[in-house]
N, C-alpha and C positions, 0 to 999 in steps of 0.2 A: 574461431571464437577468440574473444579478446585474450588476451593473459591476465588472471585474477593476479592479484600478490598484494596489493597494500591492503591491509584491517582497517574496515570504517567503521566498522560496529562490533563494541567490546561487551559484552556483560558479565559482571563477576559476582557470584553469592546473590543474583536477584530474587526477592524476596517481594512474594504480593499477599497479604492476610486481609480479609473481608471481616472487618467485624460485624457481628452480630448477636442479636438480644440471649439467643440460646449459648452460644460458644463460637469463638472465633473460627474462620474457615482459611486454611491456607491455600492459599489458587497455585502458587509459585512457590519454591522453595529451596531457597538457595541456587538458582539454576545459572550456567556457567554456559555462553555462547560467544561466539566472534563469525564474523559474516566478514568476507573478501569485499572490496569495490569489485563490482563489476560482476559480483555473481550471481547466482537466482536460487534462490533459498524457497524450498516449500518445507510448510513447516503443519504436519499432520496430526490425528489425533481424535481421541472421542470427544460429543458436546459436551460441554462442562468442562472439560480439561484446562480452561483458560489459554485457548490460544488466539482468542481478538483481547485477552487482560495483554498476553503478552505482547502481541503487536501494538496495542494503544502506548502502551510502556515505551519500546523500543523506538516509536513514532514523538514520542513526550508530550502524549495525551494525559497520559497519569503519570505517576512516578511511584516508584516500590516503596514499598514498607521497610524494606533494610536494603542493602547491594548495589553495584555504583551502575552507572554504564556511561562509558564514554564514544564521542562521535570523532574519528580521526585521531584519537588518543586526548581527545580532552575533556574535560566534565561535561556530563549533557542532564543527566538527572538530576545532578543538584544546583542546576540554574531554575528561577524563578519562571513562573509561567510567560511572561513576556518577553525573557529572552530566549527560552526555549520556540516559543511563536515566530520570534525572528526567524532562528534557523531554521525552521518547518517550511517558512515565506520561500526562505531562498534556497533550501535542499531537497525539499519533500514534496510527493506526490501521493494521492491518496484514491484509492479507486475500491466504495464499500457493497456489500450485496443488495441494498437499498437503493443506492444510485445516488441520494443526497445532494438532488437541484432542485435548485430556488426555483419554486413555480410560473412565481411571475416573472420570471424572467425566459427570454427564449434560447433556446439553444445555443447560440452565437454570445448572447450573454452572461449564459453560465461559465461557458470554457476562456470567457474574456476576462472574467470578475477577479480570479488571483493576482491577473496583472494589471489589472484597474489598481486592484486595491496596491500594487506598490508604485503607483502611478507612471506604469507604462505607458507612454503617448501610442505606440504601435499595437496596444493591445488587440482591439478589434481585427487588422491585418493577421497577425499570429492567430487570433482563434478562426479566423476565417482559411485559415490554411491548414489546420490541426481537425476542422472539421471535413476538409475533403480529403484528409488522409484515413478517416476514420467511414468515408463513404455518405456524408451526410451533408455535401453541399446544399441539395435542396430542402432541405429540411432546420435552415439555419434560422427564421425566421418565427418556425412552430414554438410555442409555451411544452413542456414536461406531458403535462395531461392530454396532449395530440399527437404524444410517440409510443410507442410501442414499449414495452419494456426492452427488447433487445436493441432498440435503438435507445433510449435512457442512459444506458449502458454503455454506449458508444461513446454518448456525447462525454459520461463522466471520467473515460478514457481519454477523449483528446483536453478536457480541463487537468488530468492528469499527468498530461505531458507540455502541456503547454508553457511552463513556467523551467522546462529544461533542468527536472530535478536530478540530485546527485543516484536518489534513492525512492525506490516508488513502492509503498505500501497497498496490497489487495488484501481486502478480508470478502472471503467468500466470492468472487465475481462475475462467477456463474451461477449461485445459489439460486435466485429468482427468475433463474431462465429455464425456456423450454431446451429441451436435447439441441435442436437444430441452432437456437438463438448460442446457444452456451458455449458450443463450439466454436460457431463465427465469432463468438467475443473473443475465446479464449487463443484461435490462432490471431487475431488481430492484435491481441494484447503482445504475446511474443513476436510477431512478425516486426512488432514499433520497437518494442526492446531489444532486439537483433539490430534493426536498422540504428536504433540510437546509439548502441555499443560501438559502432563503426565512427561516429563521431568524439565520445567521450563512452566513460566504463559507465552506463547507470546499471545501479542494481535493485533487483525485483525480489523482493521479502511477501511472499505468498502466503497466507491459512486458506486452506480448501477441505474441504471431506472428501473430494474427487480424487483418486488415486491416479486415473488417468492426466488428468492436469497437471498434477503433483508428481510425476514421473515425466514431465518435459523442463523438469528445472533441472539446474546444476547438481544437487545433494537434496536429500528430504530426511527432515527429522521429525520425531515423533514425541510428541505431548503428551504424557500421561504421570501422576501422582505428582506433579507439580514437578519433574525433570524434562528435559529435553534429551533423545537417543540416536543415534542413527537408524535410519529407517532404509528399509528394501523397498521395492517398485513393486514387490510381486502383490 
């Protein structure tokens, strides 16, 4: 395994309150995190506990109601949505229980579309290589509604590797699979993040309900009353 050691991801005093008509609701509360490059964080917990608020957060989908978080040691919550986006472009990967592809688009063009959009002229070649590492060569031409869910699933895996993120976000990424699909996602997903580690440290920031999954990461912590704990495998 690589050697973790430098902090990418700082969070100090995070703070997430939902307001609401009855009384505010606090999801987060003051919770205190730091994640290594290069290591694989599952991050456990009951529903409701907020832990896709906190991954949306840590990812700078949202941003907390109080507490900083910095990326590499430098602000990342308190930059504006557009520069947060930048660094999303070129750091982040995102892989959600949904699967979250454009319909009309096929296969080939969903996993191409991040590096379209920063106008990668090689796009199309990289998702065309990222799909047959994901087992999906022939299937590159199919639209979303002529796959399978466990292939959906795939292809939202090689768009999330495609763009050679520093840090790759999963919420739930088994959730919508059957047993058999859910595994082949799930060794597929670490067998790319093993192999990528060998090039550069990416690291993999997991929410699952699956213990089993969650017990093939580095450390697993646990989510409840708005803190973050060390958590067991058992």
């Amino acid at each position: 395994m690589t050697e973790i050691s430098e902090t990418l991801l700082a969070a100090k005093g995070l703070t997430y309150t939902l307001v609401q008509e009855a009384q505010p609701l606090k999801i987060l509360d003051h919770l205190d995190l730091q994640v290594k490059r290069g290591e694989r964080l599952a991050i456990v917990g009951p529903s409701g506990a907020g832990k896709s608020t906190l991954l949306a957060i840590l990812a700078g989908l949202d941003v907390p109601t109080d507490g900083e978080l910095t990326w590499a040691g430098k602000p990342f919550s308190q930059l504006d949505e557009d520069a947060r986006a930048a660094i999303r472009a070129q750091e982040v990967g995102f892989i959600f229980q949904s699967f979250q592809l454009l319909p009309e688009l096929t296969a080939l063009e969903n996993v191409a579309l991040p590096l379209e959009l920063r106008g990668d002229k090689t796009a199309q070649t990289q998702a065309a290589y990222w799909l047959e590492q994901v087992g999906l060569s022939p299937r590159a031409r199919h639209r979303p509604a002529q796959l399978s869910g466990g292939e959906q699933q795939r292809v939202a895996i090689a768009r999330a590797f495609v763009t050679g993120p520093s840090v790759l976000f999963a919420d739930e990424p088994t959730g919508n699979l059957d047993q058999a699909n859910g595994k082949r996602v799930a060794d597929l997903l670490f067998d790319l993040t093993a192999a990528t580690r060998q090039e550069h440290p990416a690291t993999l920031i997991l929410v699952t309900h699956d213990r089993q999954l969650a017990a093939r990461c580095d450390r697993q912590l646990y989510l409840e009353a708005g803190q973050l704990q060390e958590s067991s495998d058992d």
